[in-house]
C-alpha positions in Angstrom: 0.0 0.0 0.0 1.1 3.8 -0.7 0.6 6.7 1.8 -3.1 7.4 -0.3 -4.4 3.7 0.7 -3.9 2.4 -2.6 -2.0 -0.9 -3.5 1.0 -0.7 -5.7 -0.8 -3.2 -8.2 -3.8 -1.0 -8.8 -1.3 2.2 -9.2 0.7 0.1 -12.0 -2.5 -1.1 -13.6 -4.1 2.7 -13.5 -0.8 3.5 -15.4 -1.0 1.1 -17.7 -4.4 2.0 -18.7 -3.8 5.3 -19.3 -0.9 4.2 -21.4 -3.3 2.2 -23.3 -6.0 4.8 -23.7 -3.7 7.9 -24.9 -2.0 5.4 -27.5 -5.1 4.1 -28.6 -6.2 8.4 -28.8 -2.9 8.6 -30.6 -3.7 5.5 -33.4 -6.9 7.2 -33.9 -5.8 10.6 -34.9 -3.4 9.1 -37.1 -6.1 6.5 -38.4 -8.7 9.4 -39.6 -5.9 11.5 -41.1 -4.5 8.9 -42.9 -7.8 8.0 -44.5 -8.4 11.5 -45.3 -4.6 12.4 -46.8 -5.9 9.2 -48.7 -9.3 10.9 -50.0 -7.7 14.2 -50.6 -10.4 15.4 -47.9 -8.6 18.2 -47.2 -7.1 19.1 -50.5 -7.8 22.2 -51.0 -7.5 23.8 -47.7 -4.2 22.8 -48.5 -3.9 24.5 -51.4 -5.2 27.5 -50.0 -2.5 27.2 -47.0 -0.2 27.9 -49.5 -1.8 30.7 -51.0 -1.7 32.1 -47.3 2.1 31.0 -47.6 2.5 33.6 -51.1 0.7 36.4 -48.8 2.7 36.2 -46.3 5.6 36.1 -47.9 4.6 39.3 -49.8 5.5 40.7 -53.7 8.9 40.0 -54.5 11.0 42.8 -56.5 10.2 43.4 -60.3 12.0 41.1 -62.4 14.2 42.7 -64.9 14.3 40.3 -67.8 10.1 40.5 -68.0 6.9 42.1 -69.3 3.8 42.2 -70.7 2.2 43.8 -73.0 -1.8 43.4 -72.0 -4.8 43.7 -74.6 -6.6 45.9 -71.7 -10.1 47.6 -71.5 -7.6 51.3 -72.6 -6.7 49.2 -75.9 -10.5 48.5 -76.8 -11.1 52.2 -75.6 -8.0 53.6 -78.1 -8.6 51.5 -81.0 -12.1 51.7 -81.2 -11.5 48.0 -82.6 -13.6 44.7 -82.3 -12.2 41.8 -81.2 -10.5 39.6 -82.8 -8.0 42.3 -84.0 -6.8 42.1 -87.5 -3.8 40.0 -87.4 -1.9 42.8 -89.1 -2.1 45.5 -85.7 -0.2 41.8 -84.2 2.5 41.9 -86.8 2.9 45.7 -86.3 3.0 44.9 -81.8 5.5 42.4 -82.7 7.8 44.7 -85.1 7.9 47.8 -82.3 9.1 44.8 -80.0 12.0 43.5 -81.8 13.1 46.7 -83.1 13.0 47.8 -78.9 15.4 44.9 -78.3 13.1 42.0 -76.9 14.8 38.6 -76.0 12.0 36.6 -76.4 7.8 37.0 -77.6 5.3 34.4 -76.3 2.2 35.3 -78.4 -0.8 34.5 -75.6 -3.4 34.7 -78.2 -4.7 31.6 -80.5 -3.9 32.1 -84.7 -5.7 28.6 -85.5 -7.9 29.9 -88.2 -7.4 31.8 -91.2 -8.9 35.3 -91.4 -8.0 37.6 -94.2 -4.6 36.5 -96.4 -3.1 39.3 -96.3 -3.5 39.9 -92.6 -2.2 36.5 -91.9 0.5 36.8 -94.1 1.7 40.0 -92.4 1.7 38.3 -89.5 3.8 35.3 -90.4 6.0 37.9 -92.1 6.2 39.7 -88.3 6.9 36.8 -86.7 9.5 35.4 -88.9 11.4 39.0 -88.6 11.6 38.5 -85.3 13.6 36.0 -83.0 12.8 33.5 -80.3 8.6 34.1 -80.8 6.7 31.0 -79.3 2.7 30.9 -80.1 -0.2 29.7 -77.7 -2.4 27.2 -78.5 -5.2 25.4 -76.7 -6.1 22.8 -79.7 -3.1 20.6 -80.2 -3.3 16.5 -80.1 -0.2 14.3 -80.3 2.0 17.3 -80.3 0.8 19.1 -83.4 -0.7 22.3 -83.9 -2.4 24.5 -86.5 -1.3 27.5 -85.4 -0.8 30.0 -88.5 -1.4 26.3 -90.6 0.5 24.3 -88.6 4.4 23.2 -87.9 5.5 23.5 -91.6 4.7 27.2 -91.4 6.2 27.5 -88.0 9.4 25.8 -89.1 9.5 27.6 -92.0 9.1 30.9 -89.8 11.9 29.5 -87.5 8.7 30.0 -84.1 7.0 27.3 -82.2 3.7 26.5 -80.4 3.3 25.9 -76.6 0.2 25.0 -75.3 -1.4 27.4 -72.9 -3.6 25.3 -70.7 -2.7 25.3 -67.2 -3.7 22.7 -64.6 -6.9 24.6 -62.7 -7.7 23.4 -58.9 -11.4 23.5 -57.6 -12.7 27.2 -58.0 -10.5 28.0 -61.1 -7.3 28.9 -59.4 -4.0 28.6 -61.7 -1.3 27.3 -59.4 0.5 25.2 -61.2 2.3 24.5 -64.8 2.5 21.3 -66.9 5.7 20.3 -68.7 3.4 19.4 -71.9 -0.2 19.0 -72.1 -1.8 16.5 -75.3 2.2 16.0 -76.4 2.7 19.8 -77.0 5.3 21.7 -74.9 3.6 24.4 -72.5 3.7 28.0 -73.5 5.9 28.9 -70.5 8.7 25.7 -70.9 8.9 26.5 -74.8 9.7 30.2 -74.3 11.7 29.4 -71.3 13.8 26.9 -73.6 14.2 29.5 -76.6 15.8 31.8 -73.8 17.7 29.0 -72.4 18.9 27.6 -75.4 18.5 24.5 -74.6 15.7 21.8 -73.3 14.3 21.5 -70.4 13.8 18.2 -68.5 10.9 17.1 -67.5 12.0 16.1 -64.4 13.2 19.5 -63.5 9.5 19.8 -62.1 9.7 17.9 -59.8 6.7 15.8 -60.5 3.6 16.3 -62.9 3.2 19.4 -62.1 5.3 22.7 -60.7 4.3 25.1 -58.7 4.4 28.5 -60.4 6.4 31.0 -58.3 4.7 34.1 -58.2 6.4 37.3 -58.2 3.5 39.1 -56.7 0.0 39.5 -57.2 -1.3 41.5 -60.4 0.6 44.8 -62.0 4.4 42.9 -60.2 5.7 42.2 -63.3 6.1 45.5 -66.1 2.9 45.5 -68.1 2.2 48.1 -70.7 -1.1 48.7 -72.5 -1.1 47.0 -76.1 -2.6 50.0 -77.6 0.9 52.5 -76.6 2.9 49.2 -77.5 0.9 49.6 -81.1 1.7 53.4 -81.2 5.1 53.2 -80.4 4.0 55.1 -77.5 6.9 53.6 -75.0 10.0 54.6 -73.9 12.8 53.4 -76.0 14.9 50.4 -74.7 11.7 49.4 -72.2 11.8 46.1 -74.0 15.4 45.2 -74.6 16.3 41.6 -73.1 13.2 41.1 -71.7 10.8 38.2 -72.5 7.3 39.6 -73.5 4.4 37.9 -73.0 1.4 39.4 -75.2 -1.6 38.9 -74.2 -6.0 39.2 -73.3 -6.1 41.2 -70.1 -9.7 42.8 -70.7 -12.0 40.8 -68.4 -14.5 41.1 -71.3 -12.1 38.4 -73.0 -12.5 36.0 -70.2 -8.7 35.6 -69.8 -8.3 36.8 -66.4 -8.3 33.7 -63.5 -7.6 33.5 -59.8 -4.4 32.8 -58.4 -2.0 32.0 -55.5 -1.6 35.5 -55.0 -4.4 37.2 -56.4 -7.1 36.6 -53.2 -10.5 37.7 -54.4 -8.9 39.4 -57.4 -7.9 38.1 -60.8 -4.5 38.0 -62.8 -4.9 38.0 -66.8 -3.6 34.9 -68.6 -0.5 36.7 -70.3 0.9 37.8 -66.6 0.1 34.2 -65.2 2.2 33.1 -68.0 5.1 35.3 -67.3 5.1 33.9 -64.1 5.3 30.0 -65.4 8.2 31.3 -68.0 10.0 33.0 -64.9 9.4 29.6 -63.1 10.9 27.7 -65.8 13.7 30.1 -66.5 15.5 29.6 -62.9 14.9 25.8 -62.5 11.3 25.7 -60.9 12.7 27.0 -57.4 9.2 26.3 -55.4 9.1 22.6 -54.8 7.4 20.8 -52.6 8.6 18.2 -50.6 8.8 14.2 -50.8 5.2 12.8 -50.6 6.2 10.4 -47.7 6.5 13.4 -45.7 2.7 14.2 -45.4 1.8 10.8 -43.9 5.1 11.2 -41.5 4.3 14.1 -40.3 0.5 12.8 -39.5 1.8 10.0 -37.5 4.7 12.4 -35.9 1.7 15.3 -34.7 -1.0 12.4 -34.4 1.4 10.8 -31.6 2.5 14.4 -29.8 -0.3 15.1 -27.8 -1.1 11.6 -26.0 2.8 11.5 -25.1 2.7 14.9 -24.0 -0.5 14.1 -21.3 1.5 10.9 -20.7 4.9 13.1 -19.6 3.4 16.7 -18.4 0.6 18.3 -16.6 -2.7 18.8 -18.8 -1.9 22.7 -18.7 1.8 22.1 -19.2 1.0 19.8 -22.6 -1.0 22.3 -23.7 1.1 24.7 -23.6 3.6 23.0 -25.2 1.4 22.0 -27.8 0.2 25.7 -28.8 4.4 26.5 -29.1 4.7 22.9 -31.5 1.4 24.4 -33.6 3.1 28.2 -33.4 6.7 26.5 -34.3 5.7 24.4 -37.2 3.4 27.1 -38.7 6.6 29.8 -38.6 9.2 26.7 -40.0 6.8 26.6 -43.2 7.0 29.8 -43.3 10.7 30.0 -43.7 10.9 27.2 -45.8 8.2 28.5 -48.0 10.5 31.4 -48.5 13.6 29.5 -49.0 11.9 27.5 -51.8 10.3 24.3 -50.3 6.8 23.9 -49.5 6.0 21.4 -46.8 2.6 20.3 -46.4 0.7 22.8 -43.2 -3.2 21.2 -43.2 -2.4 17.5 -42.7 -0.2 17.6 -40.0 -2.1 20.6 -37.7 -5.0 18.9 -38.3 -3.7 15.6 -36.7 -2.1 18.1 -34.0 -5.4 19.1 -33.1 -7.5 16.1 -33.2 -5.0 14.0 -31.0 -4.8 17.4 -28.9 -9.0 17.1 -28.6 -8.6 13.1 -28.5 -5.6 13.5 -25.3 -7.5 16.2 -23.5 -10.9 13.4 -23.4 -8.8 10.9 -22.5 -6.9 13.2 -20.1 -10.3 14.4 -18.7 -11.6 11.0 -18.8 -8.7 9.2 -17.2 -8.3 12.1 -14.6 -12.1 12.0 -13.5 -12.0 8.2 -12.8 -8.8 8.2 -10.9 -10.6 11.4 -9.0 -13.7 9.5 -8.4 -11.3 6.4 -7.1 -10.0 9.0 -4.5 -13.1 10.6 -3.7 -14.5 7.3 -3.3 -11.5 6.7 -0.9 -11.6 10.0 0.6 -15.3 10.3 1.4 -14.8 6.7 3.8 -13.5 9.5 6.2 -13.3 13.1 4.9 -17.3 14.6 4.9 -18.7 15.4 1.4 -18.4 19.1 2.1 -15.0 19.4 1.7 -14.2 16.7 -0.3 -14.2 19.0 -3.6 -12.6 21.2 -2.3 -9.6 19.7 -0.1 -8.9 17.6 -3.5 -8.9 20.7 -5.1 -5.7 21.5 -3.2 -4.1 18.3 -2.6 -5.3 16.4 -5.4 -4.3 12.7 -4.6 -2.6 13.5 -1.7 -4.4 11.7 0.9 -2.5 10.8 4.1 -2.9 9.1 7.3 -1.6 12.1 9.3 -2.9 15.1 10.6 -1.9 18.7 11.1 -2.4 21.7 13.4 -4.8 23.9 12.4 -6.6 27.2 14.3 -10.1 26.4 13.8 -13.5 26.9 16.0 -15.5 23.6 16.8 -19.0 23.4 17.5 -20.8 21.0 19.6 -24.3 21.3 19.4 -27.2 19.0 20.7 -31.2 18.8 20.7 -32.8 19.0 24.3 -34.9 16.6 25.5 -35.1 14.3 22.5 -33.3 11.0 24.1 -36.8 11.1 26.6 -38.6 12.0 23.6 -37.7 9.2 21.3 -38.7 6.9 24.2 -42.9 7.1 23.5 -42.7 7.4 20.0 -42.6 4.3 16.8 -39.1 3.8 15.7 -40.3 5.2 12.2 -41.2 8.1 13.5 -37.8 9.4 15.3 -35.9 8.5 13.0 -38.3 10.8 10.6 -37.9 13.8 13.1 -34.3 13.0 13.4 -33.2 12.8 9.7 -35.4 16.3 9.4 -33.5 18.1 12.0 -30.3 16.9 10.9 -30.8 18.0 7.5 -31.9 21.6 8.7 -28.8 21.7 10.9 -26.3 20.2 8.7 -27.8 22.8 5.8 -26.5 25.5 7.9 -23.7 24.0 9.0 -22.5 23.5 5.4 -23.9 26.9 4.0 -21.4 28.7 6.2 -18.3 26.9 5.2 -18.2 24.2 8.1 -17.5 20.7 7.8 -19.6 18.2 9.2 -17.2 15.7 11.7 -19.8 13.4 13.0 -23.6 12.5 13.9 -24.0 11.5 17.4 -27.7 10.9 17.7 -29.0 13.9 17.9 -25.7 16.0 18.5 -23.6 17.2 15.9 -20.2 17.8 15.5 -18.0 20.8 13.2 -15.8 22.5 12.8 -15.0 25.5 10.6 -11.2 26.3 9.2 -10.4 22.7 8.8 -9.3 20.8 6.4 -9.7 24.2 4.7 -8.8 27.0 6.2 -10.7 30.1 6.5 -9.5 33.2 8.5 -13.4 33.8 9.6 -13.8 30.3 10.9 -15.1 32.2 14.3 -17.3 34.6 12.6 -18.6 31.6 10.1 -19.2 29.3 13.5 -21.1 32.4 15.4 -23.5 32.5 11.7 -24.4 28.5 11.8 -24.7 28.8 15.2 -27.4 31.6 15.6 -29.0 30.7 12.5 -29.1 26.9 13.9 -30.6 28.2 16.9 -33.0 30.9 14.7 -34.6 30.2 12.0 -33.4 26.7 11.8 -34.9 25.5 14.7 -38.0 27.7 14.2 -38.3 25.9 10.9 -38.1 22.6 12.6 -40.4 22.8 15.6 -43.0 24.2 12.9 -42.4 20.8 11.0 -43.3 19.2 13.7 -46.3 20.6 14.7 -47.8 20.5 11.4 -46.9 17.0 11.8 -48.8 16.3 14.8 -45.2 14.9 16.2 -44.5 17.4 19.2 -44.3 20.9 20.0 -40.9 21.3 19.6 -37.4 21.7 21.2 -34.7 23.5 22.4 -30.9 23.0 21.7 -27.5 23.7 23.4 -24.5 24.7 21.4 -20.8 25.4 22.4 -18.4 27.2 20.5 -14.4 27.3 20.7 -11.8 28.5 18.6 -8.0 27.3 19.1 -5.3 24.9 17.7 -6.6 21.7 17.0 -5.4 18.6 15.5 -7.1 17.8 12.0 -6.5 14.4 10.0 -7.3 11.7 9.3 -7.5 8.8 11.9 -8.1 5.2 12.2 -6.6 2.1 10.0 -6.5 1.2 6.3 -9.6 -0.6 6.0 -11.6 2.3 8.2 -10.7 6.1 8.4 -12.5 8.9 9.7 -11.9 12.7 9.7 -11.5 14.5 13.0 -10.1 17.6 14.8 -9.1 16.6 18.3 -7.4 18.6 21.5 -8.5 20.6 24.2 -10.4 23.5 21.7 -13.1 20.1 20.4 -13.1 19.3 24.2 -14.1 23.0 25.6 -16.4 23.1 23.1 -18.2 20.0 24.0 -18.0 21.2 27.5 -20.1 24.2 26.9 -22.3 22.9 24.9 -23.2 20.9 28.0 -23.4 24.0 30.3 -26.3 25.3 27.9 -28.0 23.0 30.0 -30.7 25.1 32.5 -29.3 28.6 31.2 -31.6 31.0 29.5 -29.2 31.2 26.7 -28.8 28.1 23.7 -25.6 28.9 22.5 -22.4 29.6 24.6 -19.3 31.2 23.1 -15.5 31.0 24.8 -13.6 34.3 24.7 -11.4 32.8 22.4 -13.9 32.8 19.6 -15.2 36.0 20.4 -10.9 37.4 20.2 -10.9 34.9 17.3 -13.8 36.8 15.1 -13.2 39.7 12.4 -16.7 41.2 13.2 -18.3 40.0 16.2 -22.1 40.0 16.7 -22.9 43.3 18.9 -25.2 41.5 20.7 -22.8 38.7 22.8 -23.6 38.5 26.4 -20.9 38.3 28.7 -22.0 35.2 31.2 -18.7 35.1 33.2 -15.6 33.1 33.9 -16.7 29.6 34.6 -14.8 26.0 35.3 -14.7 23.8 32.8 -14.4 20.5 33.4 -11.2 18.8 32.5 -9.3 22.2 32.2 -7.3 23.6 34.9 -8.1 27.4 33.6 -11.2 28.9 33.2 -13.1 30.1 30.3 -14.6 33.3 29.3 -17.7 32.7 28.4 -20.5 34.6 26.2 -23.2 34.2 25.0 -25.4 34.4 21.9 -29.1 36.2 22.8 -31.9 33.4 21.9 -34.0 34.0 19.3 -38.0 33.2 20.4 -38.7 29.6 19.7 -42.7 29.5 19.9 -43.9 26.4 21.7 -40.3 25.2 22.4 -39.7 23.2 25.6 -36.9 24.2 27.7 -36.1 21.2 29.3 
C-alpha cells in the first residue's frame, strides 16, 4: 500500500491504462488523417495554405528580364476595334518589340484559323522577322498544332507552339504548370527553352506538375497597355532583353483567372504566363517536398499530444502543444520562403484532433482516478470538503494530521433522548433525519464541515481541512441561525406533523489549535479535529443546560472573530471541566422559539 491507501498493483495497472487509452487516442488521430490524406479530404485547404504561404511572404522585386504587353479595357477604348484584331495590328505589336530589343515573344493569343490573307501573311512575315517568338495554342493532339497552318509554317518561320492550358484546382485557381499537355510543350517551358537555349527536363519539375512561383499579385511584373505598344507610345529600350508575353487582359475576353496571390482578385492569362516562363527560366525554385512526408508528419503530430499528457501536466501539454502548432506554422514559413513547401493542413490537423482526442482521455482518465480518490476520501473526509480539499491536494491523501486554528462546534437537541422513548421507531428516525438536514444545511452553507452525527448531537468544525481566517465569525453565523430560524423551521415541521411541539438546543463554541487528520486504520478512516479547543467546546455545549441562553461562546472565539455580533452577552468566567483554567464565556441572545420546551 502507498501513503493514499492504494495498493501498488492497482497504481501500475491505473498507469497502464492510461498508457493504453492515450496510445489508442494517438492511433486514432493518425487512423482518420490517414484515411483522409488518402481521400484528398482536405485538399484544397491545403492549397489555399499555400496561397496564405505567397501572402505572407509578400510581392517579390520586379523582375528585370520580364513584361507584358496586355490587350486591356484602354486598348479597346483607343482603337475603337472589335475583337478579334486584324492579325496585321499583331504583326505591327510584334515589329515595335523586336526593333525595342526583346529577347523573347510568347504570343498569348490563338492564330488557329485563317482570317484575311493578307493579314495572316503580315503576321507570319512579323513573326519570322523576329527572334525567339513561341505561339499559344489550346487545340493541339499528339504534339501538333495548326497554329498559323501548322508546324511546316512554324518551321519555315523558325517560331514554335506551346500549349497554354494550365492545370486549374477547384474554383479556377491557376497554381500550377504542366511540362506538356496532349504532347505539346507548355507555352511557359517552350519560351523558357528558346531563352535558355537549350531543353528542359521534365524532371526538372519535380513531378507532374510545378508550382508557379509568383512574383506578386497582379501589376508585379512590367505590363504596358497594347494599344501605346501599337503606337510606339513607350519609352525606348523598355523592352530590350526582356521576354514579353502578349496577351487578353480585358475581363470582357474571359482571360483573367484567380491565383496564389491574387485573393478575391484576378491576374490575366499573359501575366500568369510570365510567371510559369519566370518559373521555368530559374529551374522551378518552389518545390514541394517528398510525398512520404505528409503521412510522416501525420503520424509524428497524431502521436504528440497523448505523449505529452502521458509526460506533463494537462496545462503544461497544452502549452507546449500551442508553441509545437506556433513552431511548425513559422518553419513553413521559412521554408516556403527559402523555396520548399512542406505540407501545413495535414499535420495541424492531426495536432489538433490527437490534442481534442488527449484532453478526453486526459479528462476522462483524470475523472476516474478522481472518483477512485473521492470514493477513498469520502470513507472518512465529509462530502463538504471533499471538492474542495482535493482541489488543493489532489491525490494527496494521508494518514496524518496537522495543526490547524479552527472553531469547533458541539451542538445537541434537548430533551429528544426522553422524547424518542414514547414514539414508533419510524417516526424518530423521521424527526431526526429532518433536523439533521436543517442543521447540517446551515452548517454547510457557512463553510463548516460536518465531523460526525452523534444521535441527535452534531459535531464541526470551521477552518479545517480548509482553512478560513473567519472560521469564528462563520461558526457564530451556523450557530445563531441553527438556533433561529433553523430550529423555528423545525419545531413548525413538527407541529404541522402532529409529532410534538418542539425543542430546544445547546451549542458550544471554541476556537484554538486543534489537531485535524485523518484517523483510524487502512480498511476504516475517519476525519477528526481533536485537543483541548473540540473538548471545551463540547463542554459548553453541555453548560447550555438550565441557562436561558442556547448557544455559549469562549472568549477565544469571540478574540478569534473579524466582526463579532454586537449583541454577545458576557456570562462570566466559569470552570470547565477537564481544564485547569477557566473560560470566558459569552453568549449568543436566543431568538424566540414559539412552543419550544426548555427542558
Amino acid at each position: 500500500m502507498d501513503a493514499n491507501g492504494t495498493s501498488v498493483t492497482t497504481r501500475q495497472r491505473r498507469a497502464r491504462l492510461r498508457l493504453t487509452l492515450f496510445l489508442a487516442a494517438a492511433v486514432a488521430a493518425a487512423g482518420v488523417m490517414l484515411g483522409l490524406y488518402a481521400l484528398d479530404a482536405l485538399k484544397g485547404l491545403e492549397l489555399r495554405s499555400v496561397d496564405t504561404r505567397f501572402s505572407v511572404r509578400g510581392a517579390q522585386s520586379q523582375p528585370d528580364d520580364l513584361a507584358v504587353v496586355a490587350i486591356d479595357t484602354r486598348t479597346f477604348n483607343k482603337l475603337g476595334l472589335q475583337w478579334p484584331f486584324p492579325r496585321r495590328k499583331h504583326a505591327q505589336v510584334l515589329d515595335n518589340l523586336r526593333k525595342d530589343g526583346a529577347k523573347a515573344i510568347a504570343f498569348d493569343v490563338q492564330f488557329t484559323e485563317q482570317t484575311d490573307p493578307r493579314d495572316d501573311n503580315a503576321l507570319i512575315e512579323a513573326v519570322g522577322r523576329s527572334k525567339n517568338v513561341v505561339l499559344a495554342t489550346t487545340e493541339a493532339e499528339n504534339g501538333r498544332t495548326a497554329v498559323l497552318g501548322g508546324e511546316r509554317t512554324l518551321r519555315a518561320i523558325h517560331a514554335r507552339a506551346g500549349n497554354a492550358l494550365l492545370p486549374n484546382d477547384g474554383g479556377g485557381t491557376l497554381r500550377r504548370t504542366w511540362y506538356s499537355a496532349a504532347g505539346l510543350k507548355t507555352l511557359g517551358i517552350a519560351t523558357a527553352e528558346d531563352v535558355l537555349g537549350h531543353p528542359i527536363k521534365p524532371s526538372a519539375l519535380g513531378g507532374k506538375t510545378a508550382w508557379i512561383d509568383y512574383r506578386g499579385g497582379p501589376g508585379t511584373i512590367l505590363t504596358l497597355s497594347y494599344s501605346d505598344v501599337l503606337h510606339d507610345n513607350f519609352r525606348t529600350g523598355t523592352f530590350k532583353n526582356r521576354i514579353v508575353v502578349i496577351g487578353p487582359a480585358a475581363p470582357t475576353l474571359g482571360d483573367v483567372h484567380p491565383t496564389s496571390v491574387t485573393g478575391q482578385d484576378l491576374m490575366s492569362g499573359a501575366e500568369i504566363q510570365a510567371n510559369a516562363i519566370w518559373t521555368a527560366l530559374h529551374g522551378f525554385p518552389l518545390q514541394p517536398v517528398a510525398k512520404f512526408w505528409t503521412p510522416l508528419l501525420i503520424i509524428l503530430f497524431a502521436l504528440a499530444a497523448p505523449l505529452l499528457f502521458l509526460a506533463l501536466t494537462a496545462r503544461e501539454s497544452v502549452l507546449v502543444l500551442i508553441l509545437v502548432a506556433l513552431s511548425y506554422t513559422v518553419a513553413t514559413q521559412v521554408l516556403f520562403n527559402r523555396g520548399t513547401i512542406v505540407p501545413f493542413v495535414y499535420p495541424m490537423v492531426a495536432l489538433g484532433l490527437s490534442a481534442v482526442l488527449g484532453t478526453a482521455v486526459h479528462a476522462v482518465t483524470a475523472a476516474f482516478e478522481r472518483e477512485m480518490v473521492r470514493d477513498v476520501f469520502s470513507r472518512f473526509v465529509p462530502e463538504s470538503v471533499v471538492s474542495e480539499v482535493l482541489s488543493q491536494t489532489g491525490e494527496g491523501l494521508r494518514l496524518g494530521g496537522e495543526r490547524k486554528i479552527a472553531t469547533v462546534l458541539f451542538s445537541d437537541l434537548r430533551g429528544f433522548t426522553s422524547y424518542a422513548e414514547t414514539l414508533p421507531p419510524a417516526t424518530v428516525i423521521s424527526v431526526l433525519n429532518r433536523y439533521l438536514t436543517l442543521m447540517s444545511d446551515v452548517i454547510l452553507d457557512n463553510g463548516g464541515t460536518l465531523v460526525a452525527y452523534m444521535g441527535d448531537g452534531i459535531m464541526a468544525v470551521f477552518g479545517a481541512p480548509i482553512e478560513q481566517d473567519d472560521h469564528a465569525d462563520r461558526a457564530l453565523r451556523a450557530a445563531r441561525h441553527m438556533t433561529g430560524p433553523a430550529l423555528q423551521e423545525f419545531n413548525q415541521w413538527m407541529r404541522d406533523q402532529g409529532v410534538g411541539e418542539g425543542f430546544r438546543m445547546g451549542v458550544g463554541l471554541m476556537s484554538g489549535e486543534v489537531m485535524s487528520g485523518n484517523v483510524g486504520s487502512e480498511r476504516r478512516l475517519e476525519y477528526t479535529a481533536i485537543g483541548d479547543t473540540t473538548n471545551t467546546a463540547a463542554r459548553l455545549e453541555g453548560m447550555t443546560k438550565g441557562q436561558p441562553y442556547m448557544v455559549f461562546v469562549a472568549g477565544t472565539t469571540v478574540k478569534a472573530a473579524l466582526d463579532p455580533p454586537d449583541d454577545l452577552v458576557n456570562v462570566e468566567r466559569m470552570e470547565v471541566r477537564g481544564r485547569r483554567e477557566q473560560v470566558d464565556v459569552w453568549a449568543l441572545p436566543d431568538a424566540p422559539v414559539p412552543g419550544a420546551s426548555s427542558s
